[in-house]
C-alpha positions in Angstrom: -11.8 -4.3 12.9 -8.4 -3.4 12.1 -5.0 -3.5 13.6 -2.1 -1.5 13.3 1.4 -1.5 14.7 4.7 -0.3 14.0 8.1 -2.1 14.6 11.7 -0.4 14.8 14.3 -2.0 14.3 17.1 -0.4 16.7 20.8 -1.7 17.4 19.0 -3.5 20.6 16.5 -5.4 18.5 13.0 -4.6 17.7 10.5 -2.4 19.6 6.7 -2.4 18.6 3.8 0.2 19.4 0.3 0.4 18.5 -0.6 3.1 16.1 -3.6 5.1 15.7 -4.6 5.9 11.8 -7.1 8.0 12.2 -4.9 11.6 11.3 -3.5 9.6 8.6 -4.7 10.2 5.1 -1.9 9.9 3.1 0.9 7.4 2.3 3.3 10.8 3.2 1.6 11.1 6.2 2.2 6.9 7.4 5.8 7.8 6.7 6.3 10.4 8.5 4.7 8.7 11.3 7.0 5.9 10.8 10.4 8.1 10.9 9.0 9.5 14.2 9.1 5.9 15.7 13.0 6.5 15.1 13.7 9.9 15.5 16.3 8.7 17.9 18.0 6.2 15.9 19.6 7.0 12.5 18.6 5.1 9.0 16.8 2.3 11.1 14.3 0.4 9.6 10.5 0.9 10.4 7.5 -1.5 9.4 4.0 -0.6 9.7 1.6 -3.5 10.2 -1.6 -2.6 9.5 -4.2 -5.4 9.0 -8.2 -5.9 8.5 -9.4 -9.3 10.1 -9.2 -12.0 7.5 -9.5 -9.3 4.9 -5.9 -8.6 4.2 -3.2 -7.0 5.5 0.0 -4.8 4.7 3.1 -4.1 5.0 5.3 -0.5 4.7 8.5 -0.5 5.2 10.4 2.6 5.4 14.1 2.9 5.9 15.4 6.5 6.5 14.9 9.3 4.3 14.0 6.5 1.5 10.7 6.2 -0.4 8.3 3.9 1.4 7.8 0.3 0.1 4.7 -1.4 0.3 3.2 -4.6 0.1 -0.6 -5.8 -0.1 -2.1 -8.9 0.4 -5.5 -8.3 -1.4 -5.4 -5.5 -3.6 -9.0 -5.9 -4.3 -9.5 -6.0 -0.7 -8.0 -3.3 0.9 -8.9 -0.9 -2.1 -12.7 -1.3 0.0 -10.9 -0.1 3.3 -9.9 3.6 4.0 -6.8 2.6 5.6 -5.9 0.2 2.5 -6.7 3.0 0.0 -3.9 5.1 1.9 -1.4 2.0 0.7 -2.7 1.8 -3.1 -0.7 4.6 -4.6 -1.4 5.8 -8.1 1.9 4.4 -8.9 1.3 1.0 -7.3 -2.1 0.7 -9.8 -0.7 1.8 -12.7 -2.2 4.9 -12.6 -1.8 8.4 -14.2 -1.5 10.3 -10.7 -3.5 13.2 -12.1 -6.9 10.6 -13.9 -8.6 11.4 -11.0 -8.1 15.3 -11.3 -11.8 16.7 -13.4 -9.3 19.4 -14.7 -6.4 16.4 -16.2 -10.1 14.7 -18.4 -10.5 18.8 -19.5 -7.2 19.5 -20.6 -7.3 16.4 -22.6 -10.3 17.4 -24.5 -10.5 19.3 -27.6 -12.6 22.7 -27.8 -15.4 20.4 -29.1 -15.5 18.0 -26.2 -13.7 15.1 -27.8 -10.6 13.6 -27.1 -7.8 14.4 -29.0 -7.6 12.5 -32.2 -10.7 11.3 -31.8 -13.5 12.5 -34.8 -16.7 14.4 -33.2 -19.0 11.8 -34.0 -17.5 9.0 -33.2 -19.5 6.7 -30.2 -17.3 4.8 -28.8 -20.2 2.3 -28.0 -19.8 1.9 -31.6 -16.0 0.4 -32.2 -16.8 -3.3 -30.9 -13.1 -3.3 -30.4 -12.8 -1.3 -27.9 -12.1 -2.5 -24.7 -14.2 -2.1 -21.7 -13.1 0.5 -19.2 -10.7 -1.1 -17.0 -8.7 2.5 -15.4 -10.3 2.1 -11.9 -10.0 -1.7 -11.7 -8.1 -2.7 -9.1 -6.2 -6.4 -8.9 -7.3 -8.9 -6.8 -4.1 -10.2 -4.8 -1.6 -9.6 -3.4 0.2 -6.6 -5.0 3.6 -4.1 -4.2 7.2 -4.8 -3.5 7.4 -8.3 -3.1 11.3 -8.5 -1.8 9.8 -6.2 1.1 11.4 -8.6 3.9 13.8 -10.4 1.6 16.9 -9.4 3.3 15.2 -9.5 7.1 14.2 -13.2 5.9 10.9 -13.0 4.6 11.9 -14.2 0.8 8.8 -13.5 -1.7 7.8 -16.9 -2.0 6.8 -17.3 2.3 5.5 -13.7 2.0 3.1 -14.0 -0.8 2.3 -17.4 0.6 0.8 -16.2 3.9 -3.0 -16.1 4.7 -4.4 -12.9 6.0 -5.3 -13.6 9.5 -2.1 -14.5 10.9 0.2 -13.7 8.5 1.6 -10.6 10.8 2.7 -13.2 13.6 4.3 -15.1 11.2 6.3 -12.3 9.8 7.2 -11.1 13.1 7.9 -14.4 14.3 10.9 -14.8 11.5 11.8 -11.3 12.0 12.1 -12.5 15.5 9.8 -10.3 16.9 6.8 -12.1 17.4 7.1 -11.1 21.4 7.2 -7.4 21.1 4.4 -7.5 18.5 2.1 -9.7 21.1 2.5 -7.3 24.2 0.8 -4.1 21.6 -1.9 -6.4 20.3 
C-alpha cells in the first residue's frame, strides 16, 4: 500500500493534501503537480511524501521554477515500485539517459554489429577481465540529495538515519508539521 502527500510551505505555515499518483508517470509530471499545490503563493517550498509500507519512502522537494530534488530511502527498493521508478532518474543512477533507447545500442555499433573499437571476433565471454554487467543495477539504500531538509532541520545524518515506516512523521514532526500531515493520512 502506498501513501502519498504533499506539504506547502506558505507564509501561514504548512498545509498538507493527499495526492493521487495514478496520472503521474514522470518525475516532470510530480513537479508540476507540486507547483500547482502553490500556484497561489510565489517560490514556496513543496514536498511530496510518497511512501510504500516498510518498503521505503521518498522525498521531493521542489522549490519554484527550480529542478526537483529527491531523496530515497531504498534505492533497491523503490526501483521494484512504479511510483519509486518515477523518483530514480537516469541521472540519479548514473545512467546515460538515452541506454535505454534500442536506437542509442545501434548508433553505437559498427556496420558489422560490433562496438566501436571492438575487433569482430572478439567474445567478450572470453576477456576474464571484464567485468560483469552492472548498467541496470540499482544501489541498495538510501540514495539522492541528502541535504534535502538541511536548512528546514532535517540535517543528513537524522535523515538518512530514519527507518521506513515512520520516517514521514518524524520528518514532519521536526518540520513542525506532524498535525497537518495526520488529518490527510
Amino acid at each position: 500500500m502506498y501513501f502519498a502527500a504533499l506539504l506547502a510551505r506558505t507564509e501561514d505555515g504548512w498545509e498538507a493534501s493527499d495526492t493521487e499518483l495514478d496520472d503521474v508517470e514522470t518525475l516532470a509530471d510530480l513537479a508540476d503537480l507540486a507547483r500547482e499545490a502553490t500556484a497561489d503563493y510565489d517560490d514556496d517550498t513543496v514536498l511530496v511524501f510518497i511512501e510504500q509500507e516498510d518498503a521505503w519512502f521518498g522525498v521531493v522537494r521542489v522549490d519554484g521554477e527550480e529542478d526537483p530534488r529527491i531523496y530515497v530511502s531504498d534505492a533497491a527498493a523503490a526501483a521494484r515500485s512504479s511510483y519509486g521508478e518515477i523518483l530514480l532518474t537516469d541521472e540519479m543512477l548514473g545512467r546515460d539517459p538515452g541506454a535505454d533507447d534500442p536506437a542509442a545500442d545501434l548508433d553505437a555499433l559498427d556496420l558489422d554489429g560490433t562496438e566501436d573499437g571492438e575487433p569482430a571476433d572478439a567474445d567478450p565471454a572470453d576477456d576474464p577481465d571484464a567485468d560483469a554487467d552492472t548498467g541496470d543495477a540499482v544501489p541498495a539504500g538510501p540514495l539522492g540529495d541528502t541535504e534535502i531538509l538541511a536548512d528546514l532541520g532535517v540535517p543528513r545524518k537524522d535523515l538518512i538515519g530514519l527507518e521506513s515506516g515512520d520516517a514521514l512523521n518524524e520528518i514532519a514532526e521536526i518540520l513542525g508539521a506532524a498535525e497537518v500531515l495526520e488529518t490527510v493520512r
